[in-house]
C-alpha positions as CSV (number, residue, x, y, z in Angstrom):
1,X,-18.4,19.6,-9.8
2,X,-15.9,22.5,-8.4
3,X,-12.6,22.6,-9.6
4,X,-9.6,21.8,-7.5
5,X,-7.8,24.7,-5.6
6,X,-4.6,25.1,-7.7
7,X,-1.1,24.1,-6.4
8,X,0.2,27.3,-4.8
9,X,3.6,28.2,-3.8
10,X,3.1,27.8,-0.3
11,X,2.1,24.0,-1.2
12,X,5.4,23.8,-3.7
13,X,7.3,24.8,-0.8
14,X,5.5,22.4,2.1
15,X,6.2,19.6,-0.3
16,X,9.6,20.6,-1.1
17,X,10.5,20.3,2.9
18,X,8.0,17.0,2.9
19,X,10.9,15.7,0.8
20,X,13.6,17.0,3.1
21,X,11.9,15.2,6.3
22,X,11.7,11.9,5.0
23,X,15.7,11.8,4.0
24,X,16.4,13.8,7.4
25,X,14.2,10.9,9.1
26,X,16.5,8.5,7.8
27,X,19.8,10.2,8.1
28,X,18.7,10.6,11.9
29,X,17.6,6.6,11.7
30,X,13.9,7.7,13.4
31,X,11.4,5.6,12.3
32,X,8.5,7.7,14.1
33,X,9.8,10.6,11.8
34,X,10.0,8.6,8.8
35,X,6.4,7.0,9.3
36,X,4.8,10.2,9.8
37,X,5.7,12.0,6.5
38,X,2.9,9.2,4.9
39,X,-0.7,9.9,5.5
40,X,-2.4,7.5,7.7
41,X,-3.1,4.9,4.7
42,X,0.1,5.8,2.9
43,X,1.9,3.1,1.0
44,X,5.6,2.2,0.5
45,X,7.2,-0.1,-2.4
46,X,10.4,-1.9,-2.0
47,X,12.8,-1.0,-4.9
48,X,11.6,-4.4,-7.0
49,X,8.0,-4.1,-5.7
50,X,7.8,-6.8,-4.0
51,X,7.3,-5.8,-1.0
52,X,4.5,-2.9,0.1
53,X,3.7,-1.4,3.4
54,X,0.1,0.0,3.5
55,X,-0.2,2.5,6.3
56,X,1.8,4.0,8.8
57,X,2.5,1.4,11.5
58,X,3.6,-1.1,9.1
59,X,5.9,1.7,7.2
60,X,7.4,2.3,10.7
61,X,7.7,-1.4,11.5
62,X,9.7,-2.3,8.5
63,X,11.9,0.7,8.4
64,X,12.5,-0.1,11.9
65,X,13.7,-3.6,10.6
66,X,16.5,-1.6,7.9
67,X,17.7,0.7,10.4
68,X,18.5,-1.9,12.7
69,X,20.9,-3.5,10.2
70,X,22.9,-0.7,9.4
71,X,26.2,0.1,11.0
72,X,27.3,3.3,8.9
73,X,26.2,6.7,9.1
74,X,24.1,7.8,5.6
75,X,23.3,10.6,4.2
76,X,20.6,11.8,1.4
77,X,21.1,14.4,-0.7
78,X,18.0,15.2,-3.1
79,X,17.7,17.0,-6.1
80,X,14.7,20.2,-6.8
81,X,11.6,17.8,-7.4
82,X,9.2,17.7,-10.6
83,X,5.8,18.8,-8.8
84,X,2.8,18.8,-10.5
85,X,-0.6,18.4,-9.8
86,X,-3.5,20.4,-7.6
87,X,-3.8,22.3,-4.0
88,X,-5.2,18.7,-3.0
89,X,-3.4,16.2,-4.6
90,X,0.3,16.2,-6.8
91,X,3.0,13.8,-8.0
92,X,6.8,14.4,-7.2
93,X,9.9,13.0,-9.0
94,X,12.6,14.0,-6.9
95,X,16.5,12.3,-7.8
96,X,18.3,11.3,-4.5
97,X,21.9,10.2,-3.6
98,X,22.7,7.9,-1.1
99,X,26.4,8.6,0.7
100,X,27.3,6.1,3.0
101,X,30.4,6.6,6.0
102,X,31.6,2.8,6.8
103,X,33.3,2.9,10.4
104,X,36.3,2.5,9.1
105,X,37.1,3.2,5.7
106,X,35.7,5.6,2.9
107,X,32.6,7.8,2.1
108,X,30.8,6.5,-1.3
109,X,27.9,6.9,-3.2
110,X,25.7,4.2,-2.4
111,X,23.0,4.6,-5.0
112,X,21.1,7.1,-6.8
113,X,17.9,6.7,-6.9
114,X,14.8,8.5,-7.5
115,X,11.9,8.6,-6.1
116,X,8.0,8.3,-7.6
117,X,5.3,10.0,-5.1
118,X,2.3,10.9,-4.8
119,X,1.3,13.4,-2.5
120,X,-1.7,14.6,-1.3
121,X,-2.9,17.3,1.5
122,X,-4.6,16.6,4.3
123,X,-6.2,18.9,7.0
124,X,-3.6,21.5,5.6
125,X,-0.4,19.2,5.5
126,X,1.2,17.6,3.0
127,X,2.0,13.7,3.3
128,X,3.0,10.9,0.7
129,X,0.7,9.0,-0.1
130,X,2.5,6.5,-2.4
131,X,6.2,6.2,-2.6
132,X,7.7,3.8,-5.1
133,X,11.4,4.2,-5.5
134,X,13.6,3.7,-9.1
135,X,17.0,2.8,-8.2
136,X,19.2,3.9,-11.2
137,X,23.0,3.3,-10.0
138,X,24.3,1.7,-7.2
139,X,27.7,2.1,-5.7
140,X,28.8,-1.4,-5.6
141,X,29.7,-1.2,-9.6
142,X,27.1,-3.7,-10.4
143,X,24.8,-3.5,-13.4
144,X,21.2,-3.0,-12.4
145,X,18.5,-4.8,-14.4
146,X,16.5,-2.9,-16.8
147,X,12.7,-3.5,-17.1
């Protein structure tokens, strides 16, 4: 059995801006975008886990769905990511922040969160293959449940 290609800095850095398009692809409110940072079997976890999205026309379709409801502009601000893993496959704990703009009142901090993924290279390109998000604070001051 041959040993898998070790994680270079050339992957470090595709994965690094893999994390960068999926928050751009939701500042922007493009579901297309968001969809195709997963690979083509990709799966996406609700907060609770209750709710999972296998594959990237149901990731777009329910994304779709969120991005319909909102009516301020948001912003995500991530943290340097924890990568580790091979040149083929890698989990990433990256810590994001949610800002939210209402239309007419303040910017705050709508949760911080971070984010569990696994990645994994495909034809050259990096895509998530599972993402399964923590939240850890929310900005409407209300205790979260601890498991």
């Amino acid at each position: 059995m041959s040993e898998a290609p070790r994680l270079t800095a050339d992957d470090r850095l595709d994965i690094m801006e893999l994390m960068l398009a999926y928050g751009r692809a939701l500042d922007s409110m493009d579901a297309a975008a968001y969809a195709a940072v997963f690979a083509p079997d990709g799966i996406r976890m609700s907060y609770d886990g209750t709710r999972v999205q296998r594959g990237r026309a149901e990731i777009q379709a329910e994304i779709q769905r969120t991005l319909d409801t909102w009516t301020a502009k948001v912003r995500h601000f991530m943290a340097p990511s924890n990568i580790v893993g091979d040149g083929n496959r890698c989990t990433v704990r990256t810590y994001v922040q949610e800002c939210v703009e209402q239309p007419a009142g303040p910017v705050y901090i709508a949760q911080v969160a971070e984010y569990h993924d696994i990645c994994v290279k495909l034809d050259g390109r990096w895509y998530l293959q599972q993402r399964r998000i923590e939240m850890m604070l929310n900005g409407r001051g209300e205790p979260l449940k601890t498991r």
